[in-house]
N, C-alpha and C positions, 0 to 999 in steps of 0.2 A: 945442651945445645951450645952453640959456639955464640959467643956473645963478647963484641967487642968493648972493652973497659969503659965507655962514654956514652955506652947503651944499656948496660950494667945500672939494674934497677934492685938496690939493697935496703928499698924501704918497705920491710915488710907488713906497716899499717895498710899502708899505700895497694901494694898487690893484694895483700886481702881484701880490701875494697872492690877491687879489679875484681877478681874471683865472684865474690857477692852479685856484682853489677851483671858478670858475663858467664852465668852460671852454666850456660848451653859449652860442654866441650865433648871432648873425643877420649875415649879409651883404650889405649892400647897394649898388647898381648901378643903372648904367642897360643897360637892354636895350631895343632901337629907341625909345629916348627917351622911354620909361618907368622910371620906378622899378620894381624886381627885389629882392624879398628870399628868402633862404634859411636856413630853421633847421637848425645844423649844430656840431659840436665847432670849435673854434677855440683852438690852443693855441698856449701863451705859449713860444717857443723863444728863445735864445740862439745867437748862434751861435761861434766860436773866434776873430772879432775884436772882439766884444762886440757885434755890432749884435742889436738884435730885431724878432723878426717873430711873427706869428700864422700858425701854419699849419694849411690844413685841406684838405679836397677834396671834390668835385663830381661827384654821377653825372653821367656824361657825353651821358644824356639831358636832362639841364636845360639848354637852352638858356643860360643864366646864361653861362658859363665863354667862351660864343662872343664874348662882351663884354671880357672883361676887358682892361686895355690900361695898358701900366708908365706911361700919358699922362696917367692918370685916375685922380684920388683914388676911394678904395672908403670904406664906413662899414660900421663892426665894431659892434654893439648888444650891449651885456649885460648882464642884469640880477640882481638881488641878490633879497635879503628882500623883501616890504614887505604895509604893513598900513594899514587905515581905523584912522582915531585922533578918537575923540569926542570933542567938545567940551566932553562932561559931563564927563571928567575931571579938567577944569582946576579951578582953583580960582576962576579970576574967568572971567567970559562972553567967549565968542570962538564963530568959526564951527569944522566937521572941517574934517579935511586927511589926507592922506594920505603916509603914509613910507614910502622905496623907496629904494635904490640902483640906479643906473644909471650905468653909465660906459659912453663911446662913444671909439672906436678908429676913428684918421684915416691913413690912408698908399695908397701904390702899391701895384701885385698885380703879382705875376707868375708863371709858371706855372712847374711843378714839373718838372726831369729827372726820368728814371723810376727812376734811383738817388735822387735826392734824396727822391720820394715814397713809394719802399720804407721807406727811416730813420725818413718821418716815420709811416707806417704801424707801423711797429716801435717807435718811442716811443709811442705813443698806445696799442698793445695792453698794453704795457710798465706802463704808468702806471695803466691799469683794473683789471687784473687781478691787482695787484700782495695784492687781501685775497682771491682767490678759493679757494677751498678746493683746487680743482686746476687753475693756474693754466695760460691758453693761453701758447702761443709763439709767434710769427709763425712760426719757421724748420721749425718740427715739420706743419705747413700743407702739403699733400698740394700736387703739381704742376696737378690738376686742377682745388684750389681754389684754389689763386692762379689761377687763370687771371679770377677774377673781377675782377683791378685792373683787369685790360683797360676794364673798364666804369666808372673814375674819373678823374676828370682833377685834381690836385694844384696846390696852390697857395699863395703865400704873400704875405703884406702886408706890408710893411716900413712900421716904426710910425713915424709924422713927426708924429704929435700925440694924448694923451692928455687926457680930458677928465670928470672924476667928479663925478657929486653924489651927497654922502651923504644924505639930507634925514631928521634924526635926530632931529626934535622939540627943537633946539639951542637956539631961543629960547623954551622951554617949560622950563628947568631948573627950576626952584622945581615943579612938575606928573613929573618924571620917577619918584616912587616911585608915584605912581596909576597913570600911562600901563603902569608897565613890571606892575603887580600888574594890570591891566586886561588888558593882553595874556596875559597868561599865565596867566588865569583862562580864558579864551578856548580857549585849549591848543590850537589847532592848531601846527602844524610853524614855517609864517611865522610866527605871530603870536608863538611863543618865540622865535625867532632874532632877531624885530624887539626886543623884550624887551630880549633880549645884547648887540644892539649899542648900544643908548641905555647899557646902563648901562658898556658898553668905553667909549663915547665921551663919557664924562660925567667918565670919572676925570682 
């Protein structure tokens, strides 16, 4: 994606965190040589020689999966905060803009044994439910209802290129105690979170 040099976020600690935090993204494909997206958990995995992948899975009614091919780059979309930023804020005249995180996720798919997609099944319950007051188990899961994986097909990307823009209001520094008091006068959920991060990314 097109990412202007002052938006350009090359701390890769930093995006996998992102990624961790904002695991819900989009997959995209070609399917009979159209574009194919699906909105779905996609998680940040390691694996025991160090490589990473995103893994996730696919009712196995979506057509999607019948695509996939280790030949063919796949595109991973995820998005962050973001908010409309007035131009009344500023202190000298300019037009809005708007602030968002978005990092896009570049590599190969390839589909999941049925051991491998159990583990990933089992980390993902793993990781949800980890504040729930009575927390599930995958193993505690009755025979009858596992029989529901039957109906996923499992898969993983392996990452060959990461690409993030933070677009932080970075060339508005002299304007960031309005932007972020303007935001948060607003008080929705984005528009504080958009707040936290101008002023993370200011220090």
């Amino acid at each position: 994606m097109y990412i202007p040099a002052h938006y350009k976020n090359e701390n890769l600690d930093e995006v996998r965190q992102f990624l961790r935090e904002n695991a819900f993204g989009i997959l995209v494909n070609q399917v009979n040589d159209k574009p194919w997206a699906t909105h779905l958990p996609l998680e940040l995995f390691t694996d025991p020689q160090g490589k990473e992948w995103l893994v996730g899975h696919v009712a196995k009614a979506n057509p999607q999966w019948k695509s996939f091919s280790e030949q063919q780059q796949v595109l991973c979309i995820f998005n962050g905060p973001h908010s409309y930023i007035s131009s009344s804020w500023y202190k000298e005249e300019e037009v809005p803009t708007w602030n968002y995180i978005a990092v896009h996720v570049y590599g190969r798919i390839f589909q999941l044994a049925e051991e491998e997609l159990l583990h990933s099944l089992d980390r993902l319950i793993d990781k949800y439910e980890q504040d729930s007051a009575n927390p599930l188990v995958m193993s505690d899961l009755s025979a009858q209802t596992m029989k529901q994986i039957r109906g996923i097909v499992g898969f993983k990307v392996a990452i060959e290129d990461i690409q993030a823009a933070y677009k932080l209001s970075q060339t508005r520094k002299e304007d960031h105690p309005s932007i972020t008091s303007e935001l948060e006068n607003r008080g929705t959920a984005a528009q504080c979170a958009m707040a936290d991060l101008i002023r993370k990314h200011s220090e």
